[in-house]
PATORLUM-763039 format. One record per residue: residue in three letters; x, y, z of N, C-alpha, C in turn. Coordinates in pm, 1 decimal. Example, Ala and Ser with C-alpha at 12.3 -4.5 7.8 and 13.67 -1.06 7.14 Angstrom:
<rozas>
  residu       n.x       n.y       n.z      ca.x      ca.y      ca.z       c.x       c.y       c.z
     ALA    1319.0    -569.0     780.0    1230.0    -450.0     780.0    1320.0    -330.0     780.0
     SER    1285.0    -225.0     708.0    1367.0    -106.0     714.0    1290.0       3.0     787.0
</rozas>
This chain:
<rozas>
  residu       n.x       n.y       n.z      ca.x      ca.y      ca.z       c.x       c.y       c.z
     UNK   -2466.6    6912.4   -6056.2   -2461.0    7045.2   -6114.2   -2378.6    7045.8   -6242.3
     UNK   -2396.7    7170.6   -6348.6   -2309.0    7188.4   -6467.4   -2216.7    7182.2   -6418.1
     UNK   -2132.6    7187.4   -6518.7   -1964.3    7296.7   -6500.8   -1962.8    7421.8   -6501.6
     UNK   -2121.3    7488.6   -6507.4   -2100.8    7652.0   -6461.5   -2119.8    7672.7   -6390.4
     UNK   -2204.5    7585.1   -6285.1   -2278.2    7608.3   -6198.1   -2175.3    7646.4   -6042.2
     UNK   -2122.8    7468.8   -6113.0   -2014.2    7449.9   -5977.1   -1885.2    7551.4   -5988.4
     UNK   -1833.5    7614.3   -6091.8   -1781.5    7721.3   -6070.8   -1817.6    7815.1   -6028.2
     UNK   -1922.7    7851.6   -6045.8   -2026.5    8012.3   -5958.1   -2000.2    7932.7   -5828.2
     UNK   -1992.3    7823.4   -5731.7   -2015.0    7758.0   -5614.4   -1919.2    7695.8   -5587.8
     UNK   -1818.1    7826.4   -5551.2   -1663.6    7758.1   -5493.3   -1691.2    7765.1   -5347.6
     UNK   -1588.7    7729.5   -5273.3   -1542.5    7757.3   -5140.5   -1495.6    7863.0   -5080.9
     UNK   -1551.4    7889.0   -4946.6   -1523.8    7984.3   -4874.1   -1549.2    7913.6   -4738.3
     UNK   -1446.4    7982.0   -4656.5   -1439.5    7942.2   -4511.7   -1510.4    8030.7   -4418.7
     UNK   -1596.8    8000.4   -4340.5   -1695.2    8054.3   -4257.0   -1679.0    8059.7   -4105.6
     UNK   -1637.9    8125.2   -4009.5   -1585.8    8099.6   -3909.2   -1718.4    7974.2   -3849.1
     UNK   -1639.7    7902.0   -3747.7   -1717.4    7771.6   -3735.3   -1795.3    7771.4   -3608.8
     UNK   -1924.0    7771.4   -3577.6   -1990.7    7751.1   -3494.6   -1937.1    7690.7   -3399.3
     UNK   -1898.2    7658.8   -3248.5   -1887.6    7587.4   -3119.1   -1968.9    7430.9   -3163.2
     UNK   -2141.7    7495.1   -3141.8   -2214.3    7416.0   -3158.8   -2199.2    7297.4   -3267.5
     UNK   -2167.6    7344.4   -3381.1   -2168.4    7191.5   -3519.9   -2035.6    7119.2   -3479.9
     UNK   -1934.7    7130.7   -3385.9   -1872.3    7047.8   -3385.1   -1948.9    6887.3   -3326.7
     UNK   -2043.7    6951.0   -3235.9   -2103.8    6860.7   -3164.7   -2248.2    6815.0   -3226.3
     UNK   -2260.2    6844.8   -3306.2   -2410.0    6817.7   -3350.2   -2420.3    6658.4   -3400.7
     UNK   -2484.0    6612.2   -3403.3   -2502.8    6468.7   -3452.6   -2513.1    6457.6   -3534.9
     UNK   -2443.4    6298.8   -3596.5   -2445.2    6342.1   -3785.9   -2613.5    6347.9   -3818.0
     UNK   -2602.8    6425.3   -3907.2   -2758.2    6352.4   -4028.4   -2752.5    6170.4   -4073.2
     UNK   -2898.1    6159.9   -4062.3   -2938.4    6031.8   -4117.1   -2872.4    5977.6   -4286.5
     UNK   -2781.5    5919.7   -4306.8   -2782.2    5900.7   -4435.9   -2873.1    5916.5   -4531.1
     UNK   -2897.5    5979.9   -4650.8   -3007.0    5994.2   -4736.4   -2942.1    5966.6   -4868.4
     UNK   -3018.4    5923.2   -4961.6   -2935.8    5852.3   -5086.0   -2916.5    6040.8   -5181.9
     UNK   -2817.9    6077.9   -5212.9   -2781.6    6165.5   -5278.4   -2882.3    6212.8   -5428.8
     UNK   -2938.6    6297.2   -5473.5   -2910.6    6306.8   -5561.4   -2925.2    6502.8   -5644.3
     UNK   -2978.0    6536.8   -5719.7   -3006.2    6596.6   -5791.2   -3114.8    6619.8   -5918.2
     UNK   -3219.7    6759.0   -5886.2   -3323.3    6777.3   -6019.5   -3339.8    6866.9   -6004.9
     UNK   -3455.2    6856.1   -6115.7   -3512.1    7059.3   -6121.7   -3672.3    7034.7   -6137.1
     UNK   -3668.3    7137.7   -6031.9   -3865.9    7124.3   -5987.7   -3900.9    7230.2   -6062.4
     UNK   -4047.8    7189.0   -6154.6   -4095.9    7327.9   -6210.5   -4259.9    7261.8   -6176.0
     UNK   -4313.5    7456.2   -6195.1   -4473.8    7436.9   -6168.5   -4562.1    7442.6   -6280.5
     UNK   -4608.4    7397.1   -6321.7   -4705.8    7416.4   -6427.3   -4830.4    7446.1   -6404.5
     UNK   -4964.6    7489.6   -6447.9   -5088.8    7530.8   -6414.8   -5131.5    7486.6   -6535.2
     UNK   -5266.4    7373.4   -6574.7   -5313.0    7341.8   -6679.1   -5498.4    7384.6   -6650.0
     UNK   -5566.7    7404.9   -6785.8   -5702.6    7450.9   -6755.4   -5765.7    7309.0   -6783.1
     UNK   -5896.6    7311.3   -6733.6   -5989.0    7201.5   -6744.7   -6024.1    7123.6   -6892.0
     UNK   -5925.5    7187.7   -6961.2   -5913.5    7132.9   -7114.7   -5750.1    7083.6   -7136.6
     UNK   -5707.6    7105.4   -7029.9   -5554.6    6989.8   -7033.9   -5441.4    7100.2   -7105.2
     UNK   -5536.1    7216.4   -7168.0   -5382.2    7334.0   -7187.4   -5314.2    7435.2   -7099.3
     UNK   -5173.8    7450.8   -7091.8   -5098.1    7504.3   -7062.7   -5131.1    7704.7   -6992.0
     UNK   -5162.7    7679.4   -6873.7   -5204.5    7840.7   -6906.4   -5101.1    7921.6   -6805.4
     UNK   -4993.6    7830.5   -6745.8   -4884.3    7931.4   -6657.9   -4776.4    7802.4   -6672.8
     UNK   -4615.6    7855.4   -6641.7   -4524.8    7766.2   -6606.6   -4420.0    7851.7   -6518.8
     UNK   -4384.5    7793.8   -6361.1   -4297.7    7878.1   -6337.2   -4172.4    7773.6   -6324.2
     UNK   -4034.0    7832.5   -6415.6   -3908.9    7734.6   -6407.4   -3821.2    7790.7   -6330.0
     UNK   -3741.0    7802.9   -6234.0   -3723.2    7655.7   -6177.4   -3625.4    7686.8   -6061.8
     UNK   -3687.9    7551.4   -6009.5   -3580.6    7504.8   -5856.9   -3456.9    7380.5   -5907.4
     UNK   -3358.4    7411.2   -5887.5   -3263.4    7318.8   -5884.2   -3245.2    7250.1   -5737.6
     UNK   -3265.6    7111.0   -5722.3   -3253.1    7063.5   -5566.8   -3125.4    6994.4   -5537.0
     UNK   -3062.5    6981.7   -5455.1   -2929.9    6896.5   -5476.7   -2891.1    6862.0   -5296.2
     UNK   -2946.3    6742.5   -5282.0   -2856.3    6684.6   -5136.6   -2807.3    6552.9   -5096.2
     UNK   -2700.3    6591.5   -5043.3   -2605.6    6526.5   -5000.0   -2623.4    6418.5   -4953.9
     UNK   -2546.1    6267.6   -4907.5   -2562.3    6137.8   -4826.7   -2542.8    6225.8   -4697.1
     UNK   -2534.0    6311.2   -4633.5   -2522.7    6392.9   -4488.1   -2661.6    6478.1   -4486.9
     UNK   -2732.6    6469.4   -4582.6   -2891.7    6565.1   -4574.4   -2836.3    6688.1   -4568.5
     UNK   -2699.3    6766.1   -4643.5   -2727.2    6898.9   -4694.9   -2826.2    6943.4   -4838.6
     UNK   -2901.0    7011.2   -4808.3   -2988.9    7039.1   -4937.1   -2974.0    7167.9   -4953.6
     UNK   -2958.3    7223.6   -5089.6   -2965.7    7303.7   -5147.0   -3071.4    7357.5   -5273.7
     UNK   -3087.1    7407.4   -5265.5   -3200.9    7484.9   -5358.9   -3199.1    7573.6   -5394.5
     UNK   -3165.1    7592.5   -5564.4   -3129.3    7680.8   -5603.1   -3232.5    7735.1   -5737.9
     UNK   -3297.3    7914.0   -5756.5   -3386.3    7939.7   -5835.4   -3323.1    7976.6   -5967.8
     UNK   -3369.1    7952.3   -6040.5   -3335.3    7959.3   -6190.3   -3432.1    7980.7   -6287.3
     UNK   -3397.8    8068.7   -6446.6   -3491.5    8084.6   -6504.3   -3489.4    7979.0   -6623.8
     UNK   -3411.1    7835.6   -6625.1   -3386.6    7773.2   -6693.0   -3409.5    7653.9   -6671.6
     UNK   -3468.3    7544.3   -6762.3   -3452.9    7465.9   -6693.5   -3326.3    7338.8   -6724.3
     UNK   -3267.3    7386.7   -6869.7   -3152.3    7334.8   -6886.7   -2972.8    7462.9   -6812.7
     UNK   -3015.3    7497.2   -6725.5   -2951.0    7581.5   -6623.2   -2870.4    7736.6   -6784.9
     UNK   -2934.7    7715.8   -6870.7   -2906.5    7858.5   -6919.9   -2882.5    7979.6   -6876.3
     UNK   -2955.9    8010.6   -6746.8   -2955.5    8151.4   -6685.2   -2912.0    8169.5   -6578.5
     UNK   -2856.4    8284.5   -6509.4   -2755.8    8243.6   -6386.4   -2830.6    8216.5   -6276.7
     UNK   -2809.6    8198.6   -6173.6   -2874.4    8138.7   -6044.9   -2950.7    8289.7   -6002.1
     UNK   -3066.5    8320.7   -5934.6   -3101.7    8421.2   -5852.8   -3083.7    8383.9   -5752.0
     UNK   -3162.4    8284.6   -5670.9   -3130.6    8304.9   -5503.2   -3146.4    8169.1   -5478.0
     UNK   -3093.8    8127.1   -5350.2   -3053.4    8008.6   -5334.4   -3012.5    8001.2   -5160.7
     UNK   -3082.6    7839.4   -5129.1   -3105.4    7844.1   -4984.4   -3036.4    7756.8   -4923.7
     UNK   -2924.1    7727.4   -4838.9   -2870.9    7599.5   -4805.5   -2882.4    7568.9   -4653.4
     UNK   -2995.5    7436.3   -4632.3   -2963.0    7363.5   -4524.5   -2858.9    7277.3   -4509.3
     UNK   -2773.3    7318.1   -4362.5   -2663.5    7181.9   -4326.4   -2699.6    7163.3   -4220.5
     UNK   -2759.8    7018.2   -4198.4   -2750.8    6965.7   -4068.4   -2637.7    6966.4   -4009.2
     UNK   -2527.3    6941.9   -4069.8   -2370.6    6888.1   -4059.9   -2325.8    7025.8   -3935.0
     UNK   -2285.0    7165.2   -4052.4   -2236.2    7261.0   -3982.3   -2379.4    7312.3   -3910.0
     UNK   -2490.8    7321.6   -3860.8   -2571.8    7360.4   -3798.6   -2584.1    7524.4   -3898.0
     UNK   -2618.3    7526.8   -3980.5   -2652.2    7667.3   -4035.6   -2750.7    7670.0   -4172.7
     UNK   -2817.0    7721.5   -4185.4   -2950.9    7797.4   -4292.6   -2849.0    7902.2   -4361.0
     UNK   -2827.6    7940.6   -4503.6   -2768.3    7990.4   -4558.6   -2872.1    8064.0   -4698.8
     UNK   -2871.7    8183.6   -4695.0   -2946.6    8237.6   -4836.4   -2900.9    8312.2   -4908.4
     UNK   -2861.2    8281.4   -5035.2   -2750.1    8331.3   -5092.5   -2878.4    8447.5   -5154.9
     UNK   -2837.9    8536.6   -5212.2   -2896.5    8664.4   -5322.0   -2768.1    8663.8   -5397.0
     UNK   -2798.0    8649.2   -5516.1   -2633.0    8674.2   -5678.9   -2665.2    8805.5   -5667.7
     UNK   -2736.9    8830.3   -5679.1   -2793.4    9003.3   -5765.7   -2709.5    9095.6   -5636.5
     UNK   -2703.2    9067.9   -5545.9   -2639.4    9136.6   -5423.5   -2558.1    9098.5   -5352.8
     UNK   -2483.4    8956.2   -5445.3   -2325.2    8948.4   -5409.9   -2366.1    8895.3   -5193.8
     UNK   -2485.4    8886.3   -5178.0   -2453.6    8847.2   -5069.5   -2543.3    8728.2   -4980.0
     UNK   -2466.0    8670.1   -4905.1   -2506.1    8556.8   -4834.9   -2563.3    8586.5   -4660.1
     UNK   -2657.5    8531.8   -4625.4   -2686.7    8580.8   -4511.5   -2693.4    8424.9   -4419.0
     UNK   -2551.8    8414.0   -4346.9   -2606.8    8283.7   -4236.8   -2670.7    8298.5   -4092.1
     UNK   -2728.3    8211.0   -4093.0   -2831.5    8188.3   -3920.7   -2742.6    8019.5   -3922.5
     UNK   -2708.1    8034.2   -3778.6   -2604.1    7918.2   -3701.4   -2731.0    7870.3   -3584.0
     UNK   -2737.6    7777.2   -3642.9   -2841.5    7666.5   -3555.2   -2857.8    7588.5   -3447.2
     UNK   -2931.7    7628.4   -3394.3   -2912.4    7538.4   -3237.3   -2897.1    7374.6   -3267.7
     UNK   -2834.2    7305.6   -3188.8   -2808.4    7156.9   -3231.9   -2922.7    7055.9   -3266.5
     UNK   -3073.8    7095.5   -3186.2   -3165.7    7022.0   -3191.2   -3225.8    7016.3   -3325.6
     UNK   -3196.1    7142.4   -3431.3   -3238.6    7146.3   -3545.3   -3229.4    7076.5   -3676.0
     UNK   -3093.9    6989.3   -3647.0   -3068.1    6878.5   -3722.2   -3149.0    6817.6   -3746.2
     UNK   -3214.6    6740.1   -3660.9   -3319.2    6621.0   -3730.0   -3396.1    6721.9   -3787.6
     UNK   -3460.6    6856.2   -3774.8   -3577.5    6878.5   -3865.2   -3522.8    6953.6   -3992.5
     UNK   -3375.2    6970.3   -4007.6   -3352.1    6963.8   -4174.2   -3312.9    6949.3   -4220.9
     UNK   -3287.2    6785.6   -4189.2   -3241.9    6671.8   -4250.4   -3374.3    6583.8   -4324.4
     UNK   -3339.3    6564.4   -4438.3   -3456.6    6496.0   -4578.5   -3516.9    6387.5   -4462.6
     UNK   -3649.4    6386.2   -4430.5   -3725.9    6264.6   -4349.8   -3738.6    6139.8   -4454.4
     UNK   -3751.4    6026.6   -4371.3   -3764.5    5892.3   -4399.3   -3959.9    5887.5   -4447.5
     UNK   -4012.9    5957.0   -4367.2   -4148.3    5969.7   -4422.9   -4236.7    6068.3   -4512.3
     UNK   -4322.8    6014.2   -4584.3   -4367.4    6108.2   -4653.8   -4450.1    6193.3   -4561.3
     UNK   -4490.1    6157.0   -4451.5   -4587.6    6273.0   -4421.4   -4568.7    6290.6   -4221.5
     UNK   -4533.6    6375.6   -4177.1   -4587.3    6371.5   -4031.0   -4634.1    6310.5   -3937.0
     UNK   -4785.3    6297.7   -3994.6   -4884.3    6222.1   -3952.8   -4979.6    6149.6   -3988.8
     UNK   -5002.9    6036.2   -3994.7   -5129.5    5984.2   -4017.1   -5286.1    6040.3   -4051.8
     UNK   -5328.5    6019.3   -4147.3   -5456.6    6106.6   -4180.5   -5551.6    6000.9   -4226.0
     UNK   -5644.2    5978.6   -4143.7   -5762.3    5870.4   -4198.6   -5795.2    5880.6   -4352.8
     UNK   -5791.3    6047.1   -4400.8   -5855.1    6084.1   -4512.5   -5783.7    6043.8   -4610.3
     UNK   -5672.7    5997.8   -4600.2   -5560.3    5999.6   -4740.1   -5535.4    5869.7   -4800.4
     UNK   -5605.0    5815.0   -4882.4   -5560.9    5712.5   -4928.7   -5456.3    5683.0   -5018.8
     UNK   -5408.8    5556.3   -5051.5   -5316.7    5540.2   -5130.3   -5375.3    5494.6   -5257.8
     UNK   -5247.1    5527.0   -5399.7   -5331.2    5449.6   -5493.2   -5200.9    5391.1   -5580.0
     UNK   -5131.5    5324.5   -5501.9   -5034.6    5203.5   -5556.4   -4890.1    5288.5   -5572.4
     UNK   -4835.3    5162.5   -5622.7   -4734.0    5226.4   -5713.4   -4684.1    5215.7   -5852.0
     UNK   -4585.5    5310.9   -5897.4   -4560.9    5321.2   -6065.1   -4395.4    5415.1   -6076.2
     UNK   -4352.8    5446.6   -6158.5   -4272.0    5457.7   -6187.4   -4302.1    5601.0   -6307.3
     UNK   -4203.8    5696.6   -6249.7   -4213.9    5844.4   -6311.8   -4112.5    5881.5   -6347.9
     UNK   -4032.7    5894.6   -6484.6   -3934.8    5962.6   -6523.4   -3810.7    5854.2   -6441.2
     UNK   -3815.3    5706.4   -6448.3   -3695.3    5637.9   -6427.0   -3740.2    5615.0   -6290.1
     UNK   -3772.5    5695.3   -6194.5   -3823.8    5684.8   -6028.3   -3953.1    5608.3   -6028.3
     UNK   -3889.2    5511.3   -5915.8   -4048.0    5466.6   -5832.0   -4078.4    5550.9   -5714.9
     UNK   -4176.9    5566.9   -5746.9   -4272.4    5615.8   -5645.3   -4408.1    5560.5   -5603.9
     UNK   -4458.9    5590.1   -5435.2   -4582.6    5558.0   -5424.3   -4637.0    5662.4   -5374.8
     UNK   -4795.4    5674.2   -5415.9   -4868.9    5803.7   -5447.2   -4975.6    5807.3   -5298.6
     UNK   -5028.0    5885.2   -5298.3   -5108.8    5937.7   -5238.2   -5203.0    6013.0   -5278.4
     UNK   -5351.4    6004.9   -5212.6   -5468.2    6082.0   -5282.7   -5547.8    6143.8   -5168.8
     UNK   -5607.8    6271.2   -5165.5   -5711.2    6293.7   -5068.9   -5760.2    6412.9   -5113.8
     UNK   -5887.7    6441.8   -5053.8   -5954.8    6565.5   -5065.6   -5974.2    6675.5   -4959.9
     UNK   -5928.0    6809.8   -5013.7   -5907.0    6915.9   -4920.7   -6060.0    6975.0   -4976.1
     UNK   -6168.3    7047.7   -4901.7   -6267.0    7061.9   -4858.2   -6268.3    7207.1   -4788.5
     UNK   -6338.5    7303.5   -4830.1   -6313.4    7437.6   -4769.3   -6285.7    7473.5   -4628.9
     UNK   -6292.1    7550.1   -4601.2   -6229.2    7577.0   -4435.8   -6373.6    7566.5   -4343.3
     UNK   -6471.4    7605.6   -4372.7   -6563.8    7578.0   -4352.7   -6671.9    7484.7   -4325.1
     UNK   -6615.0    7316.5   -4403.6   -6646.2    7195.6   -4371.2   -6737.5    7211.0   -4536.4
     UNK   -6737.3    7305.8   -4599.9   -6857.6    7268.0   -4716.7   -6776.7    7187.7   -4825.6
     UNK   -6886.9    7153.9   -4932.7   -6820.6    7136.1   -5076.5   -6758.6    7207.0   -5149.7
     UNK   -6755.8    7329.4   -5120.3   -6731.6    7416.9   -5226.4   -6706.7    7582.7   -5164.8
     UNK   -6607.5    7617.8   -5232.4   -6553.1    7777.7   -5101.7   -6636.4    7910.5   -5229.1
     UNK   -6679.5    7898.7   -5330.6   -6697.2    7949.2   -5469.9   -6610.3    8033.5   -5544.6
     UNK   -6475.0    7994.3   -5499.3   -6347.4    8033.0   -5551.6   -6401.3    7985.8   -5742.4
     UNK   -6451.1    7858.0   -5747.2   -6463.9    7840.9   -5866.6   -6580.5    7932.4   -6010.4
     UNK   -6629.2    7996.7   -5941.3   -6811.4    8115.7   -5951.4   -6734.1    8148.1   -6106.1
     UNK   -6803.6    8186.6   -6152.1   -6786.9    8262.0   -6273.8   -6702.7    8198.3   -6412.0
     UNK   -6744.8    8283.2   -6545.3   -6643.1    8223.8   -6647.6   -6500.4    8291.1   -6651.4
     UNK   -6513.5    8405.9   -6599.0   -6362.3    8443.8   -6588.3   -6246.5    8385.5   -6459.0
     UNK   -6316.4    8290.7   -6393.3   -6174.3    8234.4   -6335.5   -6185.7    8102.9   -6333.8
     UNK   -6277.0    8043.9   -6430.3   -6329.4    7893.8   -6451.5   -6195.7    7762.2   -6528.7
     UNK   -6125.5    7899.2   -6580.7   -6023.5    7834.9   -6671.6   -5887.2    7826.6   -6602.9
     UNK   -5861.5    7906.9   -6468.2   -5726.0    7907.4   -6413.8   -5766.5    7858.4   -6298.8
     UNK   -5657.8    7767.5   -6266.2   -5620.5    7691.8   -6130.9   -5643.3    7810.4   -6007.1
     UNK   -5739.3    7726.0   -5911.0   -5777.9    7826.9   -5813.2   -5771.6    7752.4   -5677.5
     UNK   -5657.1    7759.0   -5591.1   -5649.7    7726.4   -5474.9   -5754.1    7688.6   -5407.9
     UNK   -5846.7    7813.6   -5400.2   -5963.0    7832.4   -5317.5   -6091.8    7777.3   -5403.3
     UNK   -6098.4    7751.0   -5460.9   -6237.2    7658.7   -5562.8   -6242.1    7532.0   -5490.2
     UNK   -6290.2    7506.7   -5385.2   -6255.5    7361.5   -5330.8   -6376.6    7282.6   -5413.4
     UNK   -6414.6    7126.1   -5373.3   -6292.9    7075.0   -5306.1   -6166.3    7094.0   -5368.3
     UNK   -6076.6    7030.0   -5359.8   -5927.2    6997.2   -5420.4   -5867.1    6901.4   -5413.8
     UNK   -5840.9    6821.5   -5515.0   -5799.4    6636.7   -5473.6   -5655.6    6648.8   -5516.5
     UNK   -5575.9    6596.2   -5427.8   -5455.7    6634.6   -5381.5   -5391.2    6457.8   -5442.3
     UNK   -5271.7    6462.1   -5566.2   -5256.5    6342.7   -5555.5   -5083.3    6370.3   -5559.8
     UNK   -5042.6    6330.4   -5454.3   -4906.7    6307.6   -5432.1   -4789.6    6185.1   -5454.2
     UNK   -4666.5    6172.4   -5546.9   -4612.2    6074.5   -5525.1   -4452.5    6078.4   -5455.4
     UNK   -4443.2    5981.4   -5381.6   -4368.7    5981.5   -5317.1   -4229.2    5876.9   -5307.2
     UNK   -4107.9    5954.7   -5345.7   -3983.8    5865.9   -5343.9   -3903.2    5792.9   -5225.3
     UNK   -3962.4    5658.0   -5184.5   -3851.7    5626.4   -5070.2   -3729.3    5632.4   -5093.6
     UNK   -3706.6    5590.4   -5200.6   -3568.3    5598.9   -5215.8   -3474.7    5755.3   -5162.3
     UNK   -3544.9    5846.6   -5231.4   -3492.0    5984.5   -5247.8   -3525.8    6087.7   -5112.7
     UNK   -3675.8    6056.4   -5061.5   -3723.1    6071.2   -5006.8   -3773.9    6236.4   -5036.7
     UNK   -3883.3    6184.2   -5121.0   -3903.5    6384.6   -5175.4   -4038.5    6326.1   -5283.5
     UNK   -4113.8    6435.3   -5271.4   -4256.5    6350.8   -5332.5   -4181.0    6458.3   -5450.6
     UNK   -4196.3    6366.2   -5588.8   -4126.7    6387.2   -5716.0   -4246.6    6483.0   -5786.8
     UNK   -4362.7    6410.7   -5796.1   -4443.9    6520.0   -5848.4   -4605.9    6492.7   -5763.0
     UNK   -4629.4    6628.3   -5791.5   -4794.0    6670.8   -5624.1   -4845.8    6730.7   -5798.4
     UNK   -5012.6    6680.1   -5764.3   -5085.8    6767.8   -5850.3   -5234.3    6786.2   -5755.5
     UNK   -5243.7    6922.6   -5803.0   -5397.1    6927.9   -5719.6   -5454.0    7010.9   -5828.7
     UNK   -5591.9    6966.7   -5788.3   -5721.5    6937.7   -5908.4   -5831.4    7047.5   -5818.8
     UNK   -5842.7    7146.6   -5885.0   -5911.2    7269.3   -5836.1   -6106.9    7176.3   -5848.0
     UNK   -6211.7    7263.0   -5800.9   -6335.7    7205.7   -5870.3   -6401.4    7216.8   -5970.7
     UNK   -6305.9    7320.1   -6103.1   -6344.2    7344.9   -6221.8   -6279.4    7239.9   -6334.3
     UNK   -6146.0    7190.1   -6260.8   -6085.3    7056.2   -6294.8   -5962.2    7136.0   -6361.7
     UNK   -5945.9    7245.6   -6289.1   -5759.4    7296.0   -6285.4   -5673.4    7244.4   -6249.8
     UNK   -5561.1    7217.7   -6275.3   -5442.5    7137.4   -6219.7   -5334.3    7228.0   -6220.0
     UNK   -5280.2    7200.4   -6069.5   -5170.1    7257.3   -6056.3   -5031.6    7186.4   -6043.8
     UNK   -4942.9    7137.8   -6091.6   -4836.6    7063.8   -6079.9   -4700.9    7068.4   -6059.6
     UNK   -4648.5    7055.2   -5968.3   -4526.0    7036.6   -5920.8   -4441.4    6902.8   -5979.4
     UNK   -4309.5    6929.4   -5998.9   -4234.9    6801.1   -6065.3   -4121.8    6832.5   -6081.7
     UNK   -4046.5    6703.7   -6050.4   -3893.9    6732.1   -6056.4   -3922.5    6640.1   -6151.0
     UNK   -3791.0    6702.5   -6220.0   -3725.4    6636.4   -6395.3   -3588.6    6626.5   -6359.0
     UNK   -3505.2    6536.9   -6466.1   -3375.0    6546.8   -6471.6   -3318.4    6486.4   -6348.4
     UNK   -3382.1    6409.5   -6285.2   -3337.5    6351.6   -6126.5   -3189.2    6280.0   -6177.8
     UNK   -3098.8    6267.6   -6129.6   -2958.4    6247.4   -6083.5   -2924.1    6155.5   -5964.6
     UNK   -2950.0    6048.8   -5931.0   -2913.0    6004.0   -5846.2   -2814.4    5973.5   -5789.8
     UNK   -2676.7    6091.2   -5779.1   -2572.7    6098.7   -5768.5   -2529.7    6175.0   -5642.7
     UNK   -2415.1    6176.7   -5581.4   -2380.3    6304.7   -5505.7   -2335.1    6442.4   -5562.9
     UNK   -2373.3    6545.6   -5545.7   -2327.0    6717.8   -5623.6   -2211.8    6689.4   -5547.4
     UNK   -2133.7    6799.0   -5625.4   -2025.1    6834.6   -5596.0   -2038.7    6944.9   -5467.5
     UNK   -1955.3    6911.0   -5380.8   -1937.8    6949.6   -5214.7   -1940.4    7120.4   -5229.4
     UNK   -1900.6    7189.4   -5345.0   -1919.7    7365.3   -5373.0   -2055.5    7418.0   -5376.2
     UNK   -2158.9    7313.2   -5368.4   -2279.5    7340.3   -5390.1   -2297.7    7404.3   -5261.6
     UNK   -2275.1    7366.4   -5129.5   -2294.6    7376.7   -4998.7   -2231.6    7514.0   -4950.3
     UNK   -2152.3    7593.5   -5039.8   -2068.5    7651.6   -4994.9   -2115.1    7833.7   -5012.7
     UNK   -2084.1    7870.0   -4985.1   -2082.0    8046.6   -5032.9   -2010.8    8071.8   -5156.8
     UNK   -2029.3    8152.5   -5238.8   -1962.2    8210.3   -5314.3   -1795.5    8290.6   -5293.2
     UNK   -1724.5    8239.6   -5376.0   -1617.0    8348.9   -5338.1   -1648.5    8462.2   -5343.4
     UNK   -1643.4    8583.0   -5302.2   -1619.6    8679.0   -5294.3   -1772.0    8772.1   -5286.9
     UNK   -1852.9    8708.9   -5206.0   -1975.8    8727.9   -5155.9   -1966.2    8830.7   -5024.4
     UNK   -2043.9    8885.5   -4970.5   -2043.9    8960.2   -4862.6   -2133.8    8876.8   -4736.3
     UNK   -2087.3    8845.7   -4638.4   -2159.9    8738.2   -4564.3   -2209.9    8838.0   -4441.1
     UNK   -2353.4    8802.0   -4381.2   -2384.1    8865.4   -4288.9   -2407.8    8718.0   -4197.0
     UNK   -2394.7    8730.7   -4079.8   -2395.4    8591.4   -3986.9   -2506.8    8595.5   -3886.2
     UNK   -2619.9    8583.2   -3835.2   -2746.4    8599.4   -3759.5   -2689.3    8469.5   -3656.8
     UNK   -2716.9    8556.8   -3514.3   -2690.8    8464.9   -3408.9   -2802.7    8362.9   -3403.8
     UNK   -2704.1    8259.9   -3267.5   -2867.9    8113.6   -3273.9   -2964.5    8139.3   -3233.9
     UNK   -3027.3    8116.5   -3303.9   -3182.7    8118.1   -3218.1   -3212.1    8075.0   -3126.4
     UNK   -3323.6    8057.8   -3031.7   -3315.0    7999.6   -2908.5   -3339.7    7807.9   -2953.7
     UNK   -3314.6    7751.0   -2892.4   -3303.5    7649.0   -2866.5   -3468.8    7577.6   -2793.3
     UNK   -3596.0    7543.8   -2919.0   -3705.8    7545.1   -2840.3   -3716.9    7393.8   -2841.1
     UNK   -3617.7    7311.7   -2864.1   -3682.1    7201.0   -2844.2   -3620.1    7106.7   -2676.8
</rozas>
């Protein structure tokens, strides 16, 4: 993070869950820091939307934070911002504009699921092939490719029909060839693009990657925030 950032993201003490004393650590994950933005390009490779930005930042303990911004060199102040800790067992969502933070205290089993995974994907999918690896903005990554196909089993959903939506990225225009790359190291697919059937692209991408640890205020509440605390949820696993 800046030096403005981490000042907006001091410390505050949170009364402490029973439960996170006992929770199991998180999996080590290699630390770092970027900023994800979306872009939308038309079937002629120009620019026709950009939305900026997510700041991501987690910890060797798999705290992640995510924070929205209208900048992508962090010019503008933070709007809202979400923090998983496996560590203390709690989901945290900050709102600036309303000075307030809202925590949910986590049942213990929830650790492993939000803590950064070792895999890129769940599950196994016959359909998904790979197509090597390469190196993006300093990161290696290895990619992934497949085709999403309407809900229906057809070629085509006719999301793509007409000249007035021929030029903007359309979810629903299937098919949609989905090409994903993926950081072992970091463990976070760096940049996903999907290819509408008019040949829209939609793109996701972190820039500015940091392969460092943030500073520990990232994790924290704001001073002088108003905190609301949501009991645990049930415990479904």
């Amino acid at each position: 993070m800046t030096a403005g950032i981490v000042r907006a993201l001091t410390l505050l003490s949170i009364t402490t869950f029973a439960a996170a004393q006992t929770a199991p650590p998180a999996t080590p994950v290699q630390p770092f820091s970027g900023i994800s933005s979306i872009t939308t390009l038309d079937n002629h490779g120009a620019v026709t939307s950009t939305t900026c930005c997510a700041l991501m930042e987690i910890d060797g303990a798999g705290r992640r934070l995510t924070a929205h911004i209208d900048s992508a060199n962090f010019g503008a102040p933070l709007r809202r911002a979400s923090i998983s800790d496996p560590i203390a067992l709690k989901l945290i969502i900050i709102d600036y504009a309303s000075r307030m933070a809202t925590v949910t205290l986590l049942p213990a089993s929830a650790a492993a699921r939000i803590t950064p995974t070792d895999k890129p994907f769940a599950s196994e999918d016959a359909t998904r092939g790979e197509v090597g690896d390469k190196t993006i903005d300093g990161i290696k990554v290895h990619g992934y490719i497949w085709v999403t196909k309407a809900p229906d089993g057809s070629g085509s959903a006719g999301g793509g029909a007409g000249a007035e939506v021929s030029s903007r990225f359309n979810p629903a225009a299937y098919p949609i060839t989905n090409e994903w790359w993926w950081s072992p190291e970091l463990h976070v697919f760096t940049q996903i693009t999907q290819v509408d059937a008019n040949g829209n692209k939609w793109i996701q991408k972190y820039e500015k990657i940091q392969p460092s640890a943030p500073n520990a205020s990232a994790f924290a509440v704001p001073s002088g925030f108003r905190i609301v605390t949501n009991p645990t949820p049930p415990d479904t696993q």
